[in-house]
C-alpha positions as CSV (number, residue, x, y, z in Angstrom):
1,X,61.3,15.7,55.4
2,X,60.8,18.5,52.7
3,X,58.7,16.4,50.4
4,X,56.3,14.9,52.6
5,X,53.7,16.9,54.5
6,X,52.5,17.0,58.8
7,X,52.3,13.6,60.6
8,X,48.4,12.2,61.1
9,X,47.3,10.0,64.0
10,X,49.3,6.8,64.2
11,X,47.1,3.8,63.1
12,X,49.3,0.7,62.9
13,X,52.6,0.4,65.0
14,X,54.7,-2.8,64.0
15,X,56.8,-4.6,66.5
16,X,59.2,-7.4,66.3
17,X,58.1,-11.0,66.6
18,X,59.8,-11.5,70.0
19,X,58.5,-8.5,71.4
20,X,60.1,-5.3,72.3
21,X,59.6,-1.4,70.7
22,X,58.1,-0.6,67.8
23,X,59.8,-0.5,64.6
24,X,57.7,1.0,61.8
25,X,54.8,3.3,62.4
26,X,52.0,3.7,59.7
27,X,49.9,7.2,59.9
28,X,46.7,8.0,58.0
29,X,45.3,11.2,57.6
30,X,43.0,13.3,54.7
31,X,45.4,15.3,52.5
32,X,44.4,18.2,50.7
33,X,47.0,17.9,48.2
34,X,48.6,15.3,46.5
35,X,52.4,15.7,46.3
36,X,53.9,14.6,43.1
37,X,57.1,13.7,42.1
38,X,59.5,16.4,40.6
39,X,63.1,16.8,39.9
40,X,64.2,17.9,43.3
41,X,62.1,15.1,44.9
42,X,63.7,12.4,42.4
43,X,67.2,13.3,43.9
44,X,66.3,11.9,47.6
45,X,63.2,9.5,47.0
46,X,62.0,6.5,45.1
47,X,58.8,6.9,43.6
48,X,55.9,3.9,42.8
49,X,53.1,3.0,40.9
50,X,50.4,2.5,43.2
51,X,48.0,5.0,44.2
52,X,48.3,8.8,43.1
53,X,51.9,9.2,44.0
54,X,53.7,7.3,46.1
55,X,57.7,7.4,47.0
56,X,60.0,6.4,49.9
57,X,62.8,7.3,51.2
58,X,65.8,7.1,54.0
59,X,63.5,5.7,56.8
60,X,60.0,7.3,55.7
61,X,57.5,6.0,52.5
62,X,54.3,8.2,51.4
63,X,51.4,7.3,49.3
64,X,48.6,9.5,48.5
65,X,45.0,7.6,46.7
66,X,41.7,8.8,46.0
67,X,39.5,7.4,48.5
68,X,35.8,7.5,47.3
69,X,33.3,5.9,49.6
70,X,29.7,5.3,49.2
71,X,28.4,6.0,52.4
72,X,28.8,8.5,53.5
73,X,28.9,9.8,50.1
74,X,32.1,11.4,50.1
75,X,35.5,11.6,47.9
76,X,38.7,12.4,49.7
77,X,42.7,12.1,49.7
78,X,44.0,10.2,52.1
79,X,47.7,10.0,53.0
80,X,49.7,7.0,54.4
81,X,53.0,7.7,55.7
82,X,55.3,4.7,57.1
83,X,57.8,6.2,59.6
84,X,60.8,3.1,60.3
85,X,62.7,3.6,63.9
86,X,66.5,4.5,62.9
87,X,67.5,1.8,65.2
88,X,66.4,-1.0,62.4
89,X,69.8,-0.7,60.0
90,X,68.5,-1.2,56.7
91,X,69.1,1.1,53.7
92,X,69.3,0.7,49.9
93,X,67.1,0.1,47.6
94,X,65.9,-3.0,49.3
95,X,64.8,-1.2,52.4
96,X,63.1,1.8,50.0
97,X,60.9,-1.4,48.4
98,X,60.4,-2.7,51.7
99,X,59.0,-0.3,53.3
100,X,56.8,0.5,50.0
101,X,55.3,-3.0,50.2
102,X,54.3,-2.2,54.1
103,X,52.8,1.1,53.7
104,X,50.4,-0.6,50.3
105,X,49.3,-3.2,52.0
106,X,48.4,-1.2,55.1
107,X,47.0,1.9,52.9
108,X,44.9,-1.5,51.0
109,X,43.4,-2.5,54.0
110,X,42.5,0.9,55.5
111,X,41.5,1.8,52.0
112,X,38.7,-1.7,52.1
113,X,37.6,-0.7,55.6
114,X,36.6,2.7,54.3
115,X,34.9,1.3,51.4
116,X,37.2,2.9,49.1
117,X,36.8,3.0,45.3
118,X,39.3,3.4,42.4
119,X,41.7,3.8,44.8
120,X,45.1,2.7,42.1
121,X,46.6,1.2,45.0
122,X,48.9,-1.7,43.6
123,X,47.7,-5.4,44.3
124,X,50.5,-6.6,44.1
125,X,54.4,-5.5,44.7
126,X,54.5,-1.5,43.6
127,X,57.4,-1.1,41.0
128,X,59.8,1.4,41.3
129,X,59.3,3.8,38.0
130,X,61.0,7.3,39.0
131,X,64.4,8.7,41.5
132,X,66.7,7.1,43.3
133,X,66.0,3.6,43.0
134,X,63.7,3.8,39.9
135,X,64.7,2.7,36.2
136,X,67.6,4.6,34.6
C-alpha cells in the first residue's frame, strides 16, 4: 500500500460472533508525518472528515489525529490503520465506509484512554468528502 506508511503493534483484533479467525485488525502507532490526500491517492482511496486525514481503501482504512495529552505533557501523531482479512468479500463503497466507522470509533477510544485533546476525530459517522467514493 503506497499511501499508507509501516504497520505498528496490533491493538484490537475483531472476530466473528460465533468464533473463529480474525477478521479486521486495528494497529496504533506515533507517526511522524501526516499523509494527506493528493491526486494520485484520490484515484485508489476514499478520504474522510475525521481526524487530520483519514481515507480507506480495498481492504485497509488510515487515520492520522493529533493526540495531545496532559500528562505526560506531550503532543504527538498517532496513526490507526484497520487491516480487513481478504477472506471477508466485501467491496464498494459500503465496505470503504465500513471499515471507516471501525477504525473512528477504535482510534476514539484509544484516543480517550490517552487523554487526548482536539483530536478532530468524528463523533459520529465520518463523511466521505474526497476520491473514490467521495462527492463528485
Amino acid at each position: 500500500m503506497g499511501a499508507f506508511e509501516t504497520v505498528g503493534v496490533p491493538n484490537c483484533l475483531l472476530r466473528p460472533a460465533a468464533g473463529g479467525g480474525q477478521l479486521v485488525t486495528i494497529y496504533f502507532r506515533e507517526a511522524v508525518v501526516i499523509l494527506k490526500a493528493n491526486s494520485e491517492s484520490e484515484k485508489t482511496s476514499t478520504f474522510y472528515r475525521t481526524g487530520a486525514s483519514a481515507a480507506s481503501e480495498e481492504r485497509v482504512s488510515s487515520i492520522y489525529f493529533h493526540c495531545r495529552m496532559a500528562k505526560p505533557k506531550k503532543d504527538i501523531i498517532v496513526n490507526a490503520r484497520l487491516e480487513r482479512e481478504s477472506k471477508v468479500k466485501l467491496s464498494g463503497k459500503e465496505a470503504a465506509d465500513n471499515q471507516m466507522i471501525v477504525a473512528n470509533a477504535a482510534a476514539r477510544s484509544v484516543a480517550q484512554q490517552l487523554g487526548c485533546q482536539e483530536t478532530g476525530l468524528s463523533v459520529g459517522v465520518p463523511e466521505a468528502v474526497s476520491g473514490v467514493y467521495g462527492p463528485h
